[in-house]
C-alpha positions, 0 to 999 in steps of 0.5 A: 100736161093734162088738163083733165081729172085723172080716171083710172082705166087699168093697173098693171105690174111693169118691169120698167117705165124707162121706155116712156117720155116723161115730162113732169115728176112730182112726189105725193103723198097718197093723202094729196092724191084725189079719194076716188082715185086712191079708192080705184087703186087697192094695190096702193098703201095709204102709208106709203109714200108714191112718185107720180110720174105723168108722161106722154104715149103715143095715143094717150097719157099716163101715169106711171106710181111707184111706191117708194123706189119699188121697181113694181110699177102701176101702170094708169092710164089717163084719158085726155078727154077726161079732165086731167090734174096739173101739177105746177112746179117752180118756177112760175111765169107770173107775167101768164097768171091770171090777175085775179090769182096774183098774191097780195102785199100790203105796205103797212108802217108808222105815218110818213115813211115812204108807203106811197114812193113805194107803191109808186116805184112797184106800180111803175106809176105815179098814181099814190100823192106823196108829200111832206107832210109830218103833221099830217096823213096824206094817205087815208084810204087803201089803193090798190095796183099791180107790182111789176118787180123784174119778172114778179107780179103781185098785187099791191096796197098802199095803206095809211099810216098807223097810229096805235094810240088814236083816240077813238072815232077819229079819222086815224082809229077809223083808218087803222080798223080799215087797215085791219080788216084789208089785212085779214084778207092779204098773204103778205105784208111789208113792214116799212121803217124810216132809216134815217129816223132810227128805229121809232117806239111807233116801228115797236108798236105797229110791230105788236099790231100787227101780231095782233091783227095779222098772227099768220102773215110774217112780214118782210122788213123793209128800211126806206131811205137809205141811199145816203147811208154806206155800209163802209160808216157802219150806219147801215149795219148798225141800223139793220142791227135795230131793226132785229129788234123787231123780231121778224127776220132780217131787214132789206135796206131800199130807197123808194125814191131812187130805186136802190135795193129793188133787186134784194126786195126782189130776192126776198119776195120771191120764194114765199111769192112763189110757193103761194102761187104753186099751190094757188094755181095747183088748186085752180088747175082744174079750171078751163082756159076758155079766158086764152082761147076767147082773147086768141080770137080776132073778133073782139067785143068792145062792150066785154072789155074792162068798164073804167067807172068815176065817181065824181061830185062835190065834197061830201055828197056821199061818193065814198059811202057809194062806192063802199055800197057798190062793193058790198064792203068797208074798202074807203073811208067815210065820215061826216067830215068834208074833203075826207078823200085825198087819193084817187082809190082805184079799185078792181072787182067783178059784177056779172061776170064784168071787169070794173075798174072803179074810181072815187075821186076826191071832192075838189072841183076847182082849183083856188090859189088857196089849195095848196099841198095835198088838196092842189095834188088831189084837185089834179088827180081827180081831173086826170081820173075824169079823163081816163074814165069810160063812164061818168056818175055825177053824183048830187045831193038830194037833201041840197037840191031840196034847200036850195030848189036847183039840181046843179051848182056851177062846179057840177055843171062844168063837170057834166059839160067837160064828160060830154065834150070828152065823148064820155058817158054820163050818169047823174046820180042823186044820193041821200034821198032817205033825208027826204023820206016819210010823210010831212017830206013826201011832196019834196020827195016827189018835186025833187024826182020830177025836177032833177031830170028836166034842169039837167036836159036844160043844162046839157042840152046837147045830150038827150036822155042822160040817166038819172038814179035816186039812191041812198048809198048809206042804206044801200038803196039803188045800187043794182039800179047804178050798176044797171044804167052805168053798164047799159050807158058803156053798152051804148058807148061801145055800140058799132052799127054797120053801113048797110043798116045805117043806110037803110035807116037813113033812107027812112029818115030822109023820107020822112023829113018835110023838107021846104022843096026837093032841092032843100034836101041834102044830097047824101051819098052815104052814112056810115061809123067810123069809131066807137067810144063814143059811136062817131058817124061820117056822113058824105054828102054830094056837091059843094054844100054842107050840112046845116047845124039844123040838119046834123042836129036832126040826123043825131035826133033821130039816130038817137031815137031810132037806135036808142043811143040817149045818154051818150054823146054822138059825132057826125062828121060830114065830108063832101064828094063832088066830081071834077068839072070837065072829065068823066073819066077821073074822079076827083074828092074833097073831102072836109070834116065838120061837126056842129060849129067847125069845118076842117077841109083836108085835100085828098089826092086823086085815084090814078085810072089805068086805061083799059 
């Protein structure tokens, strides 16, 4: 396949094309084929029908165009310097597709049927809280992954469940109108149902909503739960008789929760799945490879990987609304209500030209005897978030700080310790500065701004520098200001700095330190980076004594400023190298880690010397 425009550089009559290698064979009509190339070819009739042929010879390609079996071919040339067209044929290796092309399906049904056991099964991951809950909504909010159902990859939604009688303004109308408009933009759609529960009045009417808001998409109809229900009693063909009612085709009958009928889903969604990706990728396939040629490389810059951010931060505080803001889109739900989320949304989008995968977490920071449910299960995600993350926004409130004259509660505090004693990056966040705006506020707004990065270098004093941002995420103030600092904070947190440049500077550093005498000072062979995320250091010293507490602290003092590394937490690590008392022809080295406040020693065998 040529991966260039077609350009026509002669047409021929042929007797036959039999003596050509053809490799690809597809039928078009001439209103398929690109105008110019129609145009360059006045012997073409545009209301016949044409076989392109495109085939290999020996220097260049072709393309040989046969109208409707005429043994009078056109012989066109194609130059592979020149961007040619591929036409992509069935089937296709979804595993190779880029993510950003892969189709999407939402799982959409009444409350409580198995959405989330089934996102989990697709994902492969138990990521979706799923609990018994019949008078409440467990899921509010849509997440997000990639299926991997045998060789099939798509991209999957995990929705709420819909209520079509909600009174308005509520959390359930709030989450059906959210539903509505990620809908308009998916290709698929699986319709849930519960089995065991028979068909529902609710299945009839989410039926009729979904024609509403979704006339173009046909859903596949899916019957949850039915592992304990045998073929041979009847119960399945008389439950897959009622769900016809629906009027959207045939049903599939699965369990989510044990894997059954995963290969009928899989039979189902494969032939629309893959049609859909034909013409997707025929579309696309002008596109350069530059994405394959740039991962084949050995060299691969840490800072251009995928940037995993989380927001974190008390209940209502406003990191739902931030998120929302960051993506320029209703994607969560926000209200007035406290401890609104209850999932971890994870969600994938591109900001200059970066993969950012973000992560609003719920807003329990500490877990009660009294959480119990789904706020326990939303506690332990949000901490699981808070470990995978690369960076960290802590987000507060300004109209709190204001009240109560202090930046940070304890529940805050213990979270911005635990990302820095992880090596995660940090960034604070100060969110509804608009309720401190106008004149008779103009003096809180400007105490507020001057206290906020002072108490939280008190705080954490470990780490200097930590960046602070004032927003209003409900007006969208400060959104490329968040975006800015939290790519510049995962910049540094990726940064490798290499041993003759670390040398170079420590050798400035040590001379210009005003050490008490010259035996005093340290006898550091060498410093060099072993790691980064985050940057970690090992320093080794000469001798059997170890660098003071005072003495790390001065050398990640100056690394920071010399290599404006501020924000993030920095690891020095010492080992020291003494020669063996007695013999100087063997070498002998202890090498012991230590970082402030613990020494490790770990013994290393001696290096063998074969004499000359």
């Amino acid at each position: 396949m040529f991966r260039s425009w077609v350009r026509v550089l002669s047409a021929r009559k042929s007797q036959s094309h039999s003596r050509f290698s053809f490799f690809r064979r597809t039928q078009l009509n001439s209103s398929h084929v690109k105008p110019s190339l129609i145009g360059s070819l006045s012997n073409l009739d545009s209301s016949l029908h044409y076989d392109f042929v495109l085939g290999a010879g020996a220097s260049r390609g072709f393309c040989v165009v046969v109208a409707n079996g005429n043994r009078e071919n056109s012989h066109i040339e194609i130059d592979k310097d020149q961007k040619a067209k591929d036409f992509y044929e069935k089937p296709i290796d979804f595993t190779k597709v880029n993510i950003n092309l892969l189709p999407t399906v939402m799982i959409i049904g009444r409350p409580n049927v198995g959405k989330s056991a089934l996102f989990n099964r697709l994902i492969r991951r138990k990521e979706a809280l799923v609990y018994n809950t019949p008078d409440d909504h467990v899921t509010r909010d849509i997440r997000e992954g990639i299926a991997k159902l045998g060789d099939l990859r798509f991209r999957v939604l995990d929705s709420a469940g819909l209520e079509t009688e909600a009174t308005s303004g509520s959390i359930l109308d709030r989450t059906a109108g959210m539903t509505a408009n990620v809908l308009a933009k998916t290709q698929f759609a699986i319709f849930l149902i519960d089995v065991r529960a028979g068909l529902h009045p609710l299945d009839l009417e989410v039926g009729k909503w979904l024609r509403r808001h979704a006339p173009r998409i046909k859903p596949l109809v899916v019957m949850n739960k039915s592992e304990n229900l045998l073929d041979g009693t009847g119960s399945l063909a008389g439950a897959a008789a009622e769900a016809l009612m629906l009027g959207f085709g045939d049903p599939i009958a699965i369990s989510a929760e044990t894997g059954l009928g995963m290969t009928e889903l899989y039979e189902a969604l494969r032939p629309s799945l893959e049609d859909f990706m034909v013409q997707v990728l025929n579309n696309n396939c002008c596109q350069d490879d530059s994405s394959g040629q740039d991962s084949s490389s050995g060299e691969v810059d840490e800072s251009k990987l995928p940037l995993q951010l989380a927001i974190v931060g008390r209940p209502n505080v406003g990191k739902s609304t931030l998120l929302n803001a960051l993506l320029q889109e209703d994607r969560v739900l926000v209200g007035p209500e406290a401890g609104l989320t209850r999932d971890s949304v994870r969600v994938h989008f591109e900001y200059q030209g970066r993969t950012v995968y973000l992560v609003d977490t719920a807003g329990w920071l500490q877990r009660t005897d009294r959480e119990k449910g789904p706020a326990s299960l939303s506690i332990m995600q949000s901490r699981k978030n808070l470990m995978r993350a690369h960076v960290i926004a802590l987000v507060l409130d300004a109209e709190e700080i204001a009240k109560a004259r202090r930046s940070m509660t304890h529940a805050e505090v213990v979270i911005a310790r635990r990302t820095v004693e992880e090596g995660r990056g940090l960034v604070v966040i100060v969110n509804k500065m608009d309720l401190l705006s106008g004149r008779k506020n103009s003096a809180l707004y400007k105490r507020v701004k001057e206290a906020v990065p002072l108490e939280i270098q008190t705080v954490i004093p470990q780490v200097t520098g930590i960046p602070v941002v004032f927003t209003s995420a409900l007006e969208g103030r400060g959104r490329i200001s968040v975006m800015h600092q939290v790519i510049d904070t995962y910049e540094k947190w990726c940064l490798r700095l290499s041993t003759a440049r670390l040398n170079r500077w420590l050798r400035k550093v040590m001379s210009r330190h005003s050490w008490k005498d010259q035996s005093a000072q340290p006898k550091i062979k060498y410093f060099t980076q072993v790691k980064a995320r985050p940057p970690t250091f090992i320093a080794f010293v000469s001798g059997k004594t170890q660098l003071l507490d005072t003495e790390l602290r001065f050398l990640m003092k100056s690394l920071k400023e010399d290599f404006d590394l501020g924000g993030i937490p920095i690891r020095i690590l010492q080992r020291t190298v003494e020669r063996k008392a007695g013999s100087s022809s063997s070498t002998s080295r202890s090498r012991s880690s230590h970082s402030v406040g613990r020494t490790v020693k770990r013994m290393v065998s001696e290096k063998r010397i074969i004499p000359s």
